[in-house]
matplotlib code that plots the C-alpha trace (Angstrom):
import matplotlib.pyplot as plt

x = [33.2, 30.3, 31.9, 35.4, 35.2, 32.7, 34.9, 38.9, 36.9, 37.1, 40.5, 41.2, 39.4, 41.0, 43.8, 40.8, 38.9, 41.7, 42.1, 38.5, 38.2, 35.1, 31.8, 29.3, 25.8, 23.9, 22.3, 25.4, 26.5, 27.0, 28.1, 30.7, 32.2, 32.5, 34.3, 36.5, 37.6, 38.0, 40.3, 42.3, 43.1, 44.2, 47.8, 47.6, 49.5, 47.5, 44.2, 45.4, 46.0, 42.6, 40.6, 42.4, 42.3, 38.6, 38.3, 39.8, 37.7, 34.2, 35.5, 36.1, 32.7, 31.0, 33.0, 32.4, 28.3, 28.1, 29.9, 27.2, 24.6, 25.9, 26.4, 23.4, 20.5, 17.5, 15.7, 11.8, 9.8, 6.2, 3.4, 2.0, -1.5, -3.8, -3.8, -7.6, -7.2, -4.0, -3.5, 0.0, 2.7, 0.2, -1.4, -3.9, -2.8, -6.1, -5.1, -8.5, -9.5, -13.3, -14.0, -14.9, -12.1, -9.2, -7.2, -3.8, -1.4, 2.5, 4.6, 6.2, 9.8, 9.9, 8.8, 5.0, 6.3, 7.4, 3.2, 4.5, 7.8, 7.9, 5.5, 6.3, 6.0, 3.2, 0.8, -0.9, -1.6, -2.2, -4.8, -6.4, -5.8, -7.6, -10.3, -12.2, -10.8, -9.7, -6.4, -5.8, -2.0, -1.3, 1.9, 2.4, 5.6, 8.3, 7.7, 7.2, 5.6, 3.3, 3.9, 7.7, 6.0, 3.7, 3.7, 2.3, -1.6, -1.4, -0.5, -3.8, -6.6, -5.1, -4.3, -4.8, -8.5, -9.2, -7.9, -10.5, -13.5, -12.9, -12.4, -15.4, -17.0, -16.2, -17.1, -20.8, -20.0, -16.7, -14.1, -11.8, -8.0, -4.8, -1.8, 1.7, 5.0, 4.1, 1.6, 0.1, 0.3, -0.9, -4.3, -5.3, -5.3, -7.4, -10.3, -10.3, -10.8, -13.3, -15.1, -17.5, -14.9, -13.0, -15.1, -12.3, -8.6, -6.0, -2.4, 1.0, 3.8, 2.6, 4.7, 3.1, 4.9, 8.3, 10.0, 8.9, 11.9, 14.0, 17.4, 20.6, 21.1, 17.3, 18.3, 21.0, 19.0, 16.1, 18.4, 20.3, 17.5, 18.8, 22.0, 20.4, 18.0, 20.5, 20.5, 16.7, 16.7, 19.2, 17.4, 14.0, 14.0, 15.3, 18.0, 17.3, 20.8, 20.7, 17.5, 19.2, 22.4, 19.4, 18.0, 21.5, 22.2, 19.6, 21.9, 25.2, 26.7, 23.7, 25.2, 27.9, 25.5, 23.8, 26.0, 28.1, 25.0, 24.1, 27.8, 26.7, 23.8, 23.4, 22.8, 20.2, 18.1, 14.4, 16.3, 19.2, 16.8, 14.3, 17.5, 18.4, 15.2, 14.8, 18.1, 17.2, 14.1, 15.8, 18.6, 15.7, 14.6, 12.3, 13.0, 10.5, 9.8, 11.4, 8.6, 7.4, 11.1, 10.8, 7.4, 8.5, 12.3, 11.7, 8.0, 7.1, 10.6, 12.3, 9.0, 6.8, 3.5, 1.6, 1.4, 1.4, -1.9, -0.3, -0.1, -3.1, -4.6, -6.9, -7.0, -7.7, -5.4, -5.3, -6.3, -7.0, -9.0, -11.9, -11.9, -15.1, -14.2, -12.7, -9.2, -6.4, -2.9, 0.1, 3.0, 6.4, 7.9, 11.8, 11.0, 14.0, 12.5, 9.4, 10.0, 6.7, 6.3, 5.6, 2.9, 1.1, 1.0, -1.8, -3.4, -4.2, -5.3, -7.8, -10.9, -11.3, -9.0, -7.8, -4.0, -1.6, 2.0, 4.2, 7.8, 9.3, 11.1, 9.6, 10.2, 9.8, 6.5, 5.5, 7.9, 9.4, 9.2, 6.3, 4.4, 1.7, 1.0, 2.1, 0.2, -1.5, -3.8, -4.7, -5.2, -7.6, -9.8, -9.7, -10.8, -13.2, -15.4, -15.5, -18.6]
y = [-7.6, -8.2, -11.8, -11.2, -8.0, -10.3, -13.7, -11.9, -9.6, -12.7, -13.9, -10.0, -10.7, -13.7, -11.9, -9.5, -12.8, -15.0, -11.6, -11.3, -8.1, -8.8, -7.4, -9.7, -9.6, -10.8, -13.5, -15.1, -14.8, -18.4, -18.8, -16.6, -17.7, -21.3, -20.1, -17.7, -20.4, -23.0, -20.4, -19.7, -23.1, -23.9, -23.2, -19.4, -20.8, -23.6, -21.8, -18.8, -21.2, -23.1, -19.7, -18.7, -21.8, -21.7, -18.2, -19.3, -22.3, -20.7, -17.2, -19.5, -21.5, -18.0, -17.4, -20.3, -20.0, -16.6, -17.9, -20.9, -18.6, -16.5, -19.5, -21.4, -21.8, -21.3, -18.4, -17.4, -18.8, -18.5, -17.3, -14.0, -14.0, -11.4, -7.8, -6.9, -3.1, -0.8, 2.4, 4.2, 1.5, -0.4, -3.4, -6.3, -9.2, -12.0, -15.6, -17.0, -20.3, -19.2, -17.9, -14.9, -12.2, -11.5, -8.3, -9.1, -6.0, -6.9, -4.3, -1.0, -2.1, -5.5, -6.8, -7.8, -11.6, -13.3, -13.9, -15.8, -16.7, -19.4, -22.7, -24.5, -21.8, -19.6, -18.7, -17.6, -19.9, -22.5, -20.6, -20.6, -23.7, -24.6, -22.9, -21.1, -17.9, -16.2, -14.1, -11.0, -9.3, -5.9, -4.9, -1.7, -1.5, 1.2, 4.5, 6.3, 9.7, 11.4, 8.1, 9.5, 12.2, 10.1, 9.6, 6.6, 8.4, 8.6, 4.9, 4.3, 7.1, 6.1, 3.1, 0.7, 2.2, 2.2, -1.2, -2.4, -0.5, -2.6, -5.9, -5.1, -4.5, -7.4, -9.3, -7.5, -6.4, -5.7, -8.1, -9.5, -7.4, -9.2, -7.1, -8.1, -6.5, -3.0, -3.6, -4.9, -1.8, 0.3, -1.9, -1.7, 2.3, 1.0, -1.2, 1.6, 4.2, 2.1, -0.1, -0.4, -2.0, -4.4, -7.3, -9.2, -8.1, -10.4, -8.9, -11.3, -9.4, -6.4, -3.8, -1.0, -0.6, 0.3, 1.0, -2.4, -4.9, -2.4, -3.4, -1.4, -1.4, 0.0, 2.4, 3.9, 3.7, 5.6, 8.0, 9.0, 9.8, 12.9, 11.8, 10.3, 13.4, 14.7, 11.7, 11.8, 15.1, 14.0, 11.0, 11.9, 8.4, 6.0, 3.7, 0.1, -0.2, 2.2, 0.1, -2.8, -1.5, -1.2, -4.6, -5.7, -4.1, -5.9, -8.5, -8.4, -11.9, -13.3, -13.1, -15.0, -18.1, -18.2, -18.4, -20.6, -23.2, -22.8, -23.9, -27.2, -27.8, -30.0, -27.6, -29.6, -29.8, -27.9, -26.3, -24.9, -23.8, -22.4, -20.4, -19.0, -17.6, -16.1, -14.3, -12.9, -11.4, -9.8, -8.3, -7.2, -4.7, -1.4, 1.9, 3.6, 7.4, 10.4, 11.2, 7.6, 6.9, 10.0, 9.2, 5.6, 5.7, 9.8, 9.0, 5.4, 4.2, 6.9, 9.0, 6.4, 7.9, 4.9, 3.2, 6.8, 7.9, 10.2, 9.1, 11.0, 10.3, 13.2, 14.6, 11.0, 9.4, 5.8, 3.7, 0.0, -0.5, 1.5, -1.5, -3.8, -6.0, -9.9, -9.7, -13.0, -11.9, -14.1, -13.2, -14.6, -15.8, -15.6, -12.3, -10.2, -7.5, -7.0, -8.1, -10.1, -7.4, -5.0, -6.8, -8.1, -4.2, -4.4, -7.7, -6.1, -3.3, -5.1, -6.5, -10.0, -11.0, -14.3, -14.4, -16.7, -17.4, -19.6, -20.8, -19.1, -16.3, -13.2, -14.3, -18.0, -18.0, -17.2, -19.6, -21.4, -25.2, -25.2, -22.6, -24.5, -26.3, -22.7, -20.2, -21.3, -23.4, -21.4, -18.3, -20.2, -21.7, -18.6, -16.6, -19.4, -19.0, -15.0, -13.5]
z = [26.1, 28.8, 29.1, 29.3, 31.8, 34.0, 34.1, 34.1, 37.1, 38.7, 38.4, 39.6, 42.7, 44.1, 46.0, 47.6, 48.4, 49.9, 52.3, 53.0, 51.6, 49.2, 50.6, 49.8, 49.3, 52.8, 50.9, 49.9, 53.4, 54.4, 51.1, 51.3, 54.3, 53.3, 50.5, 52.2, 54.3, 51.2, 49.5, 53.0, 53.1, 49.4, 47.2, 46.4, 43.1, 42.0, 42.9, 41.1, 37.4, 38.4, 37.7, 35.1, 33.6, 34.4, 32.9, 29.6, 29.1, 29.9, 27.6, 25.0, 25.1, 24.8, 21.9, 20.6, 21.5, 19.6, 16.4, 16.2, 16.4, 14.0, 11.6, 12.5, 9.4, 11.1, 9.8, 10.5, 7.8, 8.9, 6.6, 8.0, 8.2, 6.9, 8.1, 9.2, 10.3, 9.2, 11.3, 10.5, 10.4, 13.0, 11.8, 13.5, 12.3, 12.3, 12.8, 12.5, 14.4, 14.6, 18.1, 19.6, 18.7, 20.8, 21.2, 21.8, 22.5, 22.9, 24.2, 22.1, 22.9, 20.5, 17.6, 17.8, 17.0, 20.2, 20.4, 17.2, 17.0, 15.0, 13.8, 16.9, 19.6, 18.9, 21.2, 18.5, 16.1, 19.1, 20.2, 16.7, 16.0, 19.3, 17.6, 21.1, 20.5, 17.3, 18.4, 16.8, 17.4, 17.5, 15.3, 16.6, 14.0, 13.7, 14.6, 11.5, 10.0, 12.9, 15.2, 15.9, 18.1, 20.3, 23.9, 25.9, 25.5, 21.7, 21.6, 24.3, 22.8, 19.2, 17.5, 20.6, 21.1, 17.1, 17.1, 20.0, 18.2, 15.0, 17.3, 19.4, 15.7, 14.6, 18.0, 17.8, 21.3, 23.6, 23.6, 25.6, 25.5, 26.5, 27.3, 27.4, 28.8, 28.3, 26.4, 29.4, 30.9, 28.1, 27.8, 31.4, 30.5, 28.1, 29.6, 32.0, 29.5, 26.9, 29.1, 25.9, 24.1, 27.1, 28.2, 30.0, 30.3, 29.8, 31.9, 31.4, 33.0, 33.0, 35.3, 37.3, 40.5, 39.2, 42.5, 43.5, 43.7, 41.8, 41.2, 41.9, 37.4, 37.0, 39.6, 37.8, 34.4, 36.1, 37.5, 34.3, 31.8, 31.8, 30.2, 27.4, 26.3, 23.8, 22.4, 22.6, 21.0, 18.3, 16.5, 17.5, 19.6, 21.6, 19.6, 19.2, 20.7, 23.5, 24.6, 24.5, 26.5, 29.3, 29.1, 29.4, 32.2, 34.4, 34.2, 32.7, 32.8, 31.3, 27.4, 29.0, 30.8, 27.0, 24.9, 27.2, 27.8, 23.8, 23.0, 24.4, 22.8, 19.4, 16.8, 15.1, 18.2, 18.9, 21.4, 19.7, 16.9, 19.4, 21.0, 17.4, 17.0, 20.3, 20.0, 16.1, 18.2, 20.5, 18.0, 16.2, 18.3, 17.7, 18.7, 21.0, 20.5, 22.0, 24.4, 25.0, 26.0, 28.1, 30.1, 30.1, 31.7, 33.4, 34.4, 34.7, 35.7, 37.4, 39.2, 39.3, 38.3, 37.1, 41.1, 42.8, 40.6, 38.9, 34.8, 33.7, 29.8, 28.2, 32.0, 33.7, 36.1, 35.4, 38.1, 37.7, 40.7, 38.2, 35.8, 36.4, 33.7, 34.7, 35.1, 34.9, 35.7, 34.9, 37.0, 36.2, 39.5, 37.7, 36.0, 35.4, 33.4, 35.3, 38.6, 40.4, 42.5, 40.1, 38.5, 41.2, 42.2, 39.3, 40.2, 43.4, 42.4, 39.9, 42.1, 41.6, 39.3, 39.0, 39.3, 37.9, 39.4, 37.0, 37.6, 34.3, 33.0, 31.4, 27.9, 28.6, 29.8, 26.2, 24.3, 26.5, 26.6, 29.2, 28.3, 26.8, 30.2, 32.7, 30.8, 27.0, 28.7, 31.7, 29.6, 27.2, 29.6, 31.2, 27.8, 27.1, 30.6, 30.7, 29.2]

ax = plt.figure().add_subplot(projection="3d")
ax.plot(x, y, z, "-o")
ax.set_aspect("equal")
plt.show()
């Protein structure tokens, strides 16, 4: 649906354009003019056919895309490795390798396995196998018996800080904590909070300025919370699909590009099977409580409170610039879900900390082909050097 309103928009358009009625966006300025001019000059007929032509052909692709993904056999077939603390439907999962121990805490939103997505793109297991470090992931799983009524501090003062006592145990001293996504976010409460228990922390687009950069979609998504509450109120949490209605959002032709490009590929390629098994984690989402959806979306997104001092754990108001613990930042420079602006808010807020700017997306810089030269190695070395 996302396809077809996008590409027959465009079709629907052509009469505004040829009349130089479209307001464009200033950086397509010079753009835009060129291509007012192109159309001006052309057959209103034949240009007409050519983008409907041109509609049909990339609609059909995308059709095409989502029915080979739909019928494609790769399924995750990885062997889980063993649980070494169990909290609620939380879980650390240990992948061994030998070196000091590793906190690793992805966000609430999706399923702890992007870390891990598969044998050939897991920043886990290369990270054990390199044998420095010894990674331990934080499966925060579903929300389920008392976890449906936490907020953002339950998840910090609870599981994530039992979680570090038993790694710092297990380290015979604190240990280093690496955040992701959210779960970047959540961890810096942490080191802040248990500085016995953070030696070095570890932040890969982690957002804290939310205002920062923030798109005309989030605007609208931070400004309609209110909308949603019954729904909040209803189920007790955020849907898996409302969540992903959001994500969409931030850009909705991007189902179209995907599928499109993923028609083209050869299904038996590392790339098509790679694609498969991004998309099955993404459709595979978790829903986030009531009032972590709340603070998230009405306090984080909307008001802002994490950058303007005002998110406050057990009476504390989070402020990285209190962490002494080492600091590496990896900032995404083609983020669409956390813009680079709003996580370099937190590098500089974090004294010293060595920051890391990488020419990938905010999923690809985990799994994407590069990431083992943009950010696997950095973040190793990195982990490997701090005391």
């Amino acid at each position: 649906m996302s396809a077809a309103m996008s590409l027959t928009g465009a079709a629907a358009a052509l009469p505004l354009a040829r009349r130089g009625l479209i307001r464009w966006h200033p950086a397509l300025a010079a753009e835009a003019e060129a291509l007012t001019a192109e159309i001006a000059e052309s057959d209103e007929t034949d240009l007409t056919l050519a983008v409907m032509e041109q509609v049909q052909e990339r609609l059909s692709a995308t059709l095409r895309g989502i029915e080979l993904y739909q019928g494609h056999g790769y399924a995750r077939r990885v062997t889980e490795p063993p649980a070494a603390w169990e909290q609620g439907p939380a879980r650390l999962l240990d992948f061994g390798g030998g070196g000091r121990p590793v906190l690793f805490a992805p966000s609430l939103v999706n399923r702890a396995h992007v870390l891990d997505l598969d044998e050939g793109a897991s920043l886990m297991r290369w990270l054990a196998g390199r044998g420095r470090v010894r990674p331990m992931l934080m499966d925060w799983g579903a929300p389920a018996g008392p976890v449906r009524g936490y907020g953002t501090a339950d998840y910090v003062t609870g599981p994530l800080a039992d979680a570090l006592a038993h790694v710092a145990e297990m380290a015979g001293g604190p240990a280093p904590l690496v955040g992701y996504c959210m779960g970047g976010t959540l961890s810096a409460a942490a080191a802040q909070l248990y500085p016995d228990r953070v030696s070095a922390l570890g932040l890969l687009a982690a957002p804290w300025d939310f205002h920062a950069s923030l798109s005309p979609q989030a605007k609208v998504y931070a400004g309609s919370v209110g909308f949603w509450r019954p729904v909040l109120e209803a189920f007790g949490e955020m849907p898996v699909d409302l969540l992903q209605s959001f994500f969409a959002a931030l850009d909705p032709n991007l189902a179209q590009r995907k599928f499109e490009a993923f028609s083209r590929l050869d299904m038996d390629s590392p790339e098509a099977r790679r694609f498969v098994a991004l998309e099955d984690w993404l459709n595979d989402g978790v829903p986030l409580t009531a009032r972590v959806a709340e603070e998230t979306l009405n306090g984080w997104f909307g008001q802002n409170r994490a950058a303007t001092g005002h998110w406050l754990i057990d009476g504390v108001v989070i402020d990285p610039a209190r962490i002494a613990a080492p600091a590496f930042v990896a900032i995404p420079e083609k983020d669409r879900i956390v813009p680079p602006a709003s996580a370099a808010a937190l590098a500089a807020l974090l004294p010293g900390a060595t920051t890391l700017r990488l020419p990938a997306g905010h999923i690809g810089m985990v799994v994407g082909r590069h990431a083992e030269t943009t950010l696997w190695r950095p973040l190793e070395r990195w982990l490997a050097a701090v005391e």
